[in-house]
DOROTI-558341 format. One line per 2 residues: for each residue x, y negated, z negated of C-alpha. Coordinates in nm, 4 decimals. Layout:
BEGIN
X:Y:Z ~ ...
END
This chain:
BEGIN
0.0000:0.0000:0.0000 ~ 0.1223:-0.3218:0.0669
0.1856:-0.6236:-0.1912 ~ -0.1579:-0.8385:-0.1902
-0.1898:-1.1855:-0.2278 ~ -0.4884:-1.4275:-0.3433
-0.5959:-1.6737:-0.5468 ~ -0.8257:-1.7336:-0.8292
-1.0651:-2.0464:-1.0116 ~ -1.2183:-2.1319:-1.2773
-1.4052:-2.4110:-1.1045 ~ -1.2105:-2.6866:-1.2816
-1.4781:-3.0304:-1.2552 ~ -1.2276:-3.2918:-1.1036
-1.2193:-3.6283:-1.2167 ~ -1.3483:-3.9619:-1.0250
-0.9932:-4.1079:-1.0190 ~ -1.1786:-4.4653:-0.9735
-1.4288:-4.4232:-1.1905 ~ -1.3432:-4.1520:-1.4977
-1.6445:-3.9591:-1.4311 ~ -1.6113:-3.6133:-1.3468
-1.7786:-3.4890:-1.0471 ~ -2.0853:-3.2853:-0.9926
-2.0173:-2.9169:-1.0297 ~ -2.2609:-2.8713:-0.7548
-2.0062:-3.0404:-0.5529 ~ -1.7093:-2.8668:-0.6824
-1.9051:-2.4856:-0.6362 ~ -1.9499:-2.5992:-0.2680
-1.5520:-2.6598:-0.2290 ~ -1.4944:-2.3445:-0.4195
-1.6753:-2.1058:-0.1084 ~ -1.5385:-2.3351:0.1277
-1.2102:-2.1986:-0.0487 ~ -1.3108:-1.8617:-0.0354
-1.4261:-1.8199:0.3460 ~ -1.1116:-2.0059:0.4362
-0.8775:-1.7345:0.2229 ~ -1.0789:-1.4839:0.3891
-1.0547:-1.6103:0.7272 ~ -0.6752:-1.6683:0.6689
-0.6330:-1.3187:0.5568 ~ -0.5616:-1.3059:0.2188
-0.6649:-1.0095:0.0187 ~ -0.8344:-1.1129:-0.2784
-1.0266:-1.3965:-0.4881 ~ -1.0868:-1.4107:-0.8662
-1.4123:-1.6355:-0.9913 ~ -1.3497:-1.6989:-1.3749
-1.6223:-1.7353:-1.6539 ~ -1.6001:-2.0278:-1.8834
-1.8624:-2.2204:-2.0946 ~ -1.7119:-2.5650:-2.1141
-1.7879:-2.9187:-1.9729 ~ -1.4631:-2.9171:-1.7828
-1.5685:-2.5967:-1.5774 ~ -1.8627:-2.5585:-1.3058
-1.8535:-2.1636:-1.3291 ~ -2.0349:-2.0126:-1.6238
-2.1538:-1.6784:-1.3895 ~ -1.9057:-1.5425:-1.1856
-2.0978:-1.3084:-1.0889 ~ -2.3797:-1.5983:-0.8913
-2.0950:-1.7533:-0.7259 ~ -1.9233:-1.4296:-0.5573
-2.2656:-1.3516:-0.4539 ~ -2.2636:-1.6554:-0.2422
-1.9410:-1.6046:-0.1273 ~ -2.0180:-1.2833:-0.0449
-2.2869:-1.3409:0.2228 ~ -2.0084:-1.6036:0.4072
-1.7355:-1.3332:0.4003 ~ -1.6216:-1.0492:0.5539
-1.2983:-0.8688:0.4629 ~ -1.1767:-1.0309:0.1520
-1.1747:-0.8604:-0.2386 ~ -1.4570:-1.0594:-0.4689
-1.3748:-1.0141:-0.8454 ~ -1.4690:-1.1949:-1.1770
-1.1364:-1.3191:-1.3396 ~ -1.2425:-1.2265:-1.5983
-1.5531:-1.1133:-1.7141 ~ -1.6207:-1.2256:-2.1154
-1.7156:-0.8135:-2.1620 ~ -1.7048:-0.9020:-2.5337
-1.9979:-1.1254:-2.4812 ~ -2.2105:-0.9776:-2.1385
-2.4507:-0.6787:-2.1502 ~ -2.2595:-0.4026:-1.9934
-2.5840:-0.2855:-1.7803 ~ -2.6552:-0.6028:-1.6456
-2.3052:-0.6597:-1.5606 ~ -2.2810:-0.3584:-1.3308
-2.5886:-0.3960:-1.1755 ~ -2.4704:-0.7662:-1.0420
-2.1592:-0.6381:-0.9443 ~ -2.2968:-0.3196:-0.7636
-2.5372:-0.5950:-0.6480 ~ -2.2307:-0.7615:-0.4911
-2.0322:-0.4489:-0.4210 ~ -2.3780:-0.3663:-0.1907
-2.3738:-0.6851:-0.0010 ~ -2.0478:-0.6701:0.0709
-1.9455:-0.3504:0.1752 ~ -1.7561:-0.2326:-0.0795
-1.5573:-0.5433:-0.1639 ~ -1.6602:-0.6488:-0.5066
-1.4324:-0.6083:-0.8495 ~ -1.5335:-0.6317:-1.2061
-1.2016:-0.7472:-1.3869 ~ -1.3042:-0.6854:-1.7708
-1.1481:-0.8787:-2.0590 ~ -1.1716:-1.0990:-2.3721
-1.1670:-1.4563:-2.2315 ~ -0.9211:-1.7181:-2.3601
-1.1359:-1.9375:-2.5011 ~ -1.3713:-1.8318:-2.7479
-1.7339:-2.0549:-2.6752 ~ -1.9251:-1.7682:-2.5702
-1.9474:-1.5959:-2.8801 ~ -2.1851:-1.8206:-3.0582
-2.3302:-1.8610:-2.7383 ~ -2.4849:-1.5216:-2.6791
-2.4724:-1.4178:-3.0608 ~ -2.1754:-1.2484:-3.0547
-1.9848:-1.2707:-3.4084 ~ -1.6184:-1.3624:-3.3986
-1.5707:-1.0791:-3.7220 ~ -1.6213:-0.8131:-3.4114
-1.4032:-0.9399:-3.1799 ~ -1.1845:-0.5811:-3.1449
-1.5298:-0.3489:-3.1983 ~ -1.7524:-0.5564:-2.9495
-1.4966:-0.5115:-2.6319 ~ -1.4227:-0.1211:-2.7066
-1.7568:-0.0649:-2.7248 ~ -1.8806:-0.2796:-2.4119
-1.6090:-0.1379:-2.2041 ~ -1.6469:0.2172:-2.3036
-2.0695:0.1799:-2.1689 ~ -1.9669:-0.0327:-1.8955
-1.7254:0.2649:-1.7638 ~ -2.0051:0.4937:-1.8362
-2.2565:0.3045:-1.6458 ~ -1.9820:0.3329:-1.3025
-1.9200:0.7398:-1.3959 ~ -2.3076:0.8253:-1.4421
-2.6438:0.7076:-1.2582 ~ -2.8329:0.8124:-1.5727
-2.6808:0.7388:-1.9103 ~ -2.7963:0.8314:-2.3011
-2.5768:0.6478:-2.4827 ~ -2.5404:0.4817:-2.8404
-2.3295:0.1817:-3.0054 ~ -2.3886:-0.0965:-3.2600
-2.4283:-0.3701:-3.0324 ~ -2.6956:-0.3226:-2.7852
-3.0048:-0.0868:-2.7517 ~ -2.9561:0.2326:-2.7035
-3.0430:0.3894:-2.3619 ~ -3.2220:0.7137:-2.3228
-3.1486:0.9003:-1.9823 ~ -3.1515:0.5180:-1.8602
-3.1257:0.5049:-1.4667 ~ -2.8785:0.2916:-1.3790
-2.9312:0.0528:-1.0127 ~ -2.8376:-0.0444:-0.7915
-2.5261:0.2031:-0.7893 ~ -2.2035:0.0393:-0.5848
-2.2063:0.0736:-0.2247 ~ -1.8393:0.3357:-0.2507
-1.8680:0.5856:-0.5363 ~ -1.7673:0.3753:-0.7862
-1.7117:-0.0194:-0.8868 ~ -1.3246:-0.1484:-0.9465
-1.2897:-0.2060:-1.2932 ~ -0.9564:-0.3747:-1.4037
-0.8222:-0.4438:-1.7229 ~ -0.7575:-0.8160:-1.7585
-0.5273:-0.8961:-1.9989 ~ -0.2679:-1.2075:-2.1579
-0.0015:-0.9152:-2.2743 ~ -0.1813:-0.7015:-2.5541
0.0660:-0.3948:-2.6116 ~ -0.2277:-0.2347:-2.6877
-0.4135:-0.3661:-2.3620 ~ -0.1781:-0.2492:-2.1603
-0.1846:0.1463:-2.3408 ~ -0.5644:0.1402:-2.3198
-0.5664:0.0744:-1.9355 ~ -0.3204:0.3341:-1.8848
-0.4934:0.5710:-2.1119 ~ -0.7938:0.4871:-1.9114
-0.6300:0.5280:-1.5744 ~ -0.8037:0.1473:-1.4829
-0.5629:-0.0770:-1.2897 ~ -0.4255:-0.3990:-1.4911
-0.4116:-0.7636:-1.4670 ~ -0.1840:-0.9428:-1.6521
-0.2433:-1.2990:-1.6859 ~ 0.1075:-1.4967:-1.7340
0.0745:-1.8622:-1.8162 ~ 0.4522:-1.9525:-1.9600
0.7766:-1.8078:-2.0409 ~ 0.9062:-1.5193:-1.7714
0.6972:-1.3296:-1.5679 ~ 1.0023:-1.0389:-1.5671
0.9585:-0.9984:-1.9398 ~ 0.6312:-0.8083:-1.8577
0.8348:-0.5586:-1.7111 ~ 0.8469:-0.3429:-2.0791
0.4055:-0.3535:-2.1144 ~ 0.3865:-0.2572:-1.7319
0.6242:0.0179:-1.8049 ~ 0.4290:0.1155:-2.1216
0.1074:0.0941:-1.9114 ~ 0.2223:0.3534:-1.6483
0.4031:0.5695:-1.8730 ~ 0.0666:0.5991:-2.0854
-0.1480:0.6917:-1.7743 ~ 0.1091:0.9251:-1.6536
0.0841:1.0965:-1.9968 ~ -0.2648:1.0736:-1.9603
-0.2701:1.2712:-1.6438 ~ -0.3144:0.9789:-1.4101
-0.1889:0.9687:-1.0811 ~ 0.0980:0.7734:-1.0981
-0.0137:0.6193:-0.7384 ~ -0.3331:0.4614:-0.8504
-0.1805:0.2809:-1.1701 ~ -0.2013:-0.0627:-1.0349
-0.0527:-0.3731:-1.1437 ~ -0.1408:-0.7616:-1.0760
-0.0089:-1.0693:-1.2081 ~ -0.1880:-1.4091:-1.2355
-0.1049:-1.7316:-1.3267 ~ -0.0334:-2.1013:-1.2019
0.1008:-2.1697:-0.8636 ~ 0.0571:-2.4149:-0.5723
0.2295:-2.4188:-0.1986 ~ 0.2970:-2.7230:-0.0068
0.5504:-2.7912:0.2301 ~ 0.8169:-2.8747:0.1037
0.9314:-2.7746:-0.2569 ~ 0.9680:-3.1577:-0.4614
0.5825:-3.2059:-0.3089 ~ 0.4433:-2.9044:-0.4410
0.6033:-3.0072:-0.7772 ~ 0.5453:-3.3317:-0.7874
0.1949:-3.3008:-0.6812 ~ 0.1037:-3.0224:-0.9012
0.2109:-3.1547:-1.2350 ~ -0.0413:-3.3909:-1.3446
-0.2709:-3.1579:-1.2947 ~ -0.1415:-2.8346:-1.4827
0.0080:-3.1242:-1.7986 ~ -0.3832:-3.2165:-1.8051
-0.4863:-2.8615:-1.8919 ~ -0.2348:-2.7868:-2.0849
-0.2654:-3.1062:-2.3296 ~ -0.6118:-3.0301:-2.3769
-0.4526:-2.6286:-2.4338 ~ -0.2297:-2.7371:-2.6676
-0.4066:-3.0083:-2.8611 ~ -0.6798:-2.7314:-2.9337
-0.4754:-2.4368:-2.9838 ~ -0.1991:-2.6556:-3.2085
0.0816:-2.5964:-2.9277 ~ 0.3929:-2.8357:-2.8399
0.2433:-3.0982:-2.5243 ~ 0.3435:-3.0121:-2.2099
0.6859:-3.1664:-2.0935 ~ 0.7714:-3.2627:-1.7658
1.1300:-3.0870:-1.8495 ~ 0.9675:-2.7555:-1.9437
0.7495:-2.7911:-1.6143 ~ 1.0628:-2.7989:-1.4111
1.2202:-2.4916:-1.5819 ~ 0.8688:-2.3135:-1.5649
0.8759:-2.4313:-1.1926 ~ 1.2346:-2.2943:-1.1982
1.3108:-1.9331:-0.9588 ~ 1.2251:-1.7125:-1.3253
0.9211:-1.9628:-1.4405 ~ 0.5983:-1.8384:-1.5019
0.4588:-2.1538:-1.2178 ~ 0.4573:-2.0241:-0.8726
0.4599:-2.3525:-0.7477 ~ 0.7066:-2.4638:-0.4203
0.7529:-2.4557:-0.0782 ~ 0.6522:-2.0747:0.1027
1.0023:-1.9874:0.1063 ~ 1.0460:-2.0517:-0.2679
0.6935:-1.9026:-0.3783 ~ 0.7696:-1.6114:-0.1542
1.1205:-1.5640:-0.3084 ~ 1.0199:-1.5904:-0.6773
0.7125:-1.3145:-0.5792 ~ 0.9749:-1.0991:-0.4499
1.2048:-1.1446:-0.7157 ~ 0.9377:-1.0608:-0.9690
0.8437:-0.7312:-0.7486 ~ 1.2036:-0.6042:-0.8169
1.1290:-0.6221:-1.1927 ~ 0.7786:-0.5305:-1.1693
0.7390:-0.3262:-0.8681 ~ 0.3557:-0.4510:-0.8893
0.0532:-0.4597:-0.6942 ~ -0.1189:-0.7986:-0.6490
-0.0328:-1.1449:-0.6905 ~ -0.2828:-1.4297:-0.7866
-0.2440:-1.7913:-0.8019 ~ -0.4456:-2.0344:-0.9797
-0.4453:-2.3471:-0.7586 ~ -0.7043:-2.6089:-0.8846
-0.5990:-2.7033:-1.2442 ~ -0.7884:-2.9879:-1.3527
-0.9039:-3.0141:-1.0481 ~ -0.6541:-3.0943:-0.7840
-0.8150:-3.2256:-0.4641 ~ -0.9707:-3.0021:-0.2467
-0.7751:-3.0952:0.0983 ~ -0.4434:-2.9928:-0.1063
-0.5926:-2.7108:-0.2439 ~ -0.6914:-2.5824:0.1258
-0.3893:-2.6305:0.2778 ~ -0.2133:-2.4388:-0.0083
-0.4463:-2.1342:0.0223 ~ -0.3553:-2.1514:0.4224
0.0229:-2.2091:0.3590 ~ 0.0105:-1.8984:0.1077
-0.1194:-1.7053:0.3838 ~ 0.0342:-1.7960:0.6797
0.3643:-1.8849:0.5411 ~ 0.4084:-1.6849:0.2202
0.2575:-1.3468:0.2856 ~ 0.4498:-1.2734:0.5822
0.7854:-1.3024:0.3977 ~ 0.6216:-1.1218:0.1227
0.5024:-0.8520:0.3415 ~ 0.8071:-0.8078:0.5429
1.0419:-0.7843:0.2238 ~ 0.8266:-0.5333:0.0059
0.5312:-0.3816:0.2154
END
């Protein structure tokens, strides 16, 4: 299989830079399928829709938006990135996504996880106290739901289903369930266990220091009787292409410091620096952001630690206009993935 490459939003609201208002999300879930058909039409392999509940996001259901983009599509991978399992119902989780995986052919992903932010718990009802209990038990019925048309089944969380026939099934045999993850030791043993494919989701520091968990991830589905061939790996994180290397930078970083102030004020982090940027920008940073030939390089470089999968870059931080966004998502195909392609597939 060859390396694939795509991209992935949380449907960041820009801001009016003349006025300070932010702008509709109607507006900025119209760019987002424009972004979609074009990665498609470009030929890139895959695009992740992310679930937030927060003012500065337009995309609470993943799941709504993918089926618009599905119907506008026609070869490209649709996945959630991620799905807050913790807080959905499992059943009504598959049935969108074999909803989705029916409309397109076979093309739709569920990529399951906790979510980095932590609004939809009081949200739906969820409490915080079950944090570890509500996603083992969510996951385990959601990957009984894909297995079985008709499920008995009983948890804590949710009624319990009685020979419960489960529709629409997926158009293939089964949905694509991946484990989405931020670098959980434990994450990465439970997808292996599992035999589910992994996402890791690297932010900062080194992208080749998740060489140990994706080791630990493959050696637990091997010992779990897994075929070694269908242990999968992606990585996702920042990254933007423009033509030449000091743009991309230079354009990029007001954007990612805005997210990341907001990040750090919240979560009691040091602010963003324009010096860390440039060493996180750097050939080992964890920002895939340059010209093609340095965003290809840095992919391949990682692939010689990693030997993974999938790539995925998250290109509208705060949102970054949606003319530079497009012509990133066309340089990253028509630029980058060749190079990629021709050094590793």
């Amino acid at each position: 299989m060859s390396m694939e490459l795509g991209v992935y939003s949380f449907g960041d609201i820009p801001t009016d830079p003349a006025t300070g208002a932010l702008v509709s999300p109607g507006q900025q879930l119209r760019e987002t399928i424009e972004r979609i058909t074009l990665a498609d039409e470009a030929g890139l392999d895959w695009f992740g829709i992310g679930e937030h509940h927060r003012p500065e996001y337009s995309i609470s259901s993943p799941a709504t938006v993918l089926a618009a983009a599905a119907t506008v599509t026609k070869n490209i991978r649709l996945s959630s990135a991620v799905t807050v399992l913790s807080t959905e119902d499992p059943v009504r989780v598959f049935q969108q996504f074999a909803t989705i995986d029916q409309l397109t052919g076979g093309r739709a992903e569920i990529a399951a996880g906790r979510g980095s932010f932590i609004e939809s718990f009081p949200l739906f009802g969820a409490n915080l106290a079950d944090y570890d209990d509500l996603y083992e038990e969510k996951l385990g019925l959601l990957l009984e739901l894909n297995e079985n048309e008709r499920v008995t089944w009983r948890g804590r969380f949710r009624p319990a289903l009685d020979d419960a026939l489960i529709l629409p099934r997926p158009y293939g045999d089964k949905l694509d369930i991946w484990i989405a993850t931020g670098g959980n030791p434990e994450s990465s043993m439970r997808a292996g266990y599992l035999g589910l494919p992994i996402n890791y989701a690297v932010i900062g520091g080194y992208p080749e220091q998740f060489a140990p968990l994706a080791g630990l991830y493959r050696e637990a589905g091997v010992k779990a009787g897994h075929d070694a061939s269908a242990l999968k790996v992606a990585v996702s994180g920042p990254g933007f292409v423009a033509p030449t290397s000091q743009e991309a930078k230079d354009t990029f970083y007001p954007y990612w410091k805005t997210s990341m102030t907001k990040i750090a004020a919240e979560r009691g982090f040091t602010a963003p620096s324009r010096l860390g940027y440039d060493s996180q920008t750097a050939r080992r940073g964890a920002i895939f952001t340059g010209s093609p030939n340095e965003v290809a390089d840095k992919i391949i470089a990682l692939h010689g630690h990693l030997a993974y999968d999938r790539h995925a870059l998250q290109m509208d931080w705060s949102g970054l206009p949606h003319a530079l966004v497009m012509r990133s998502i066309e340089l990253l195909a028509t630029d980058v993935m060749p190079q990629v392609r021709a050094a590793i597939g």
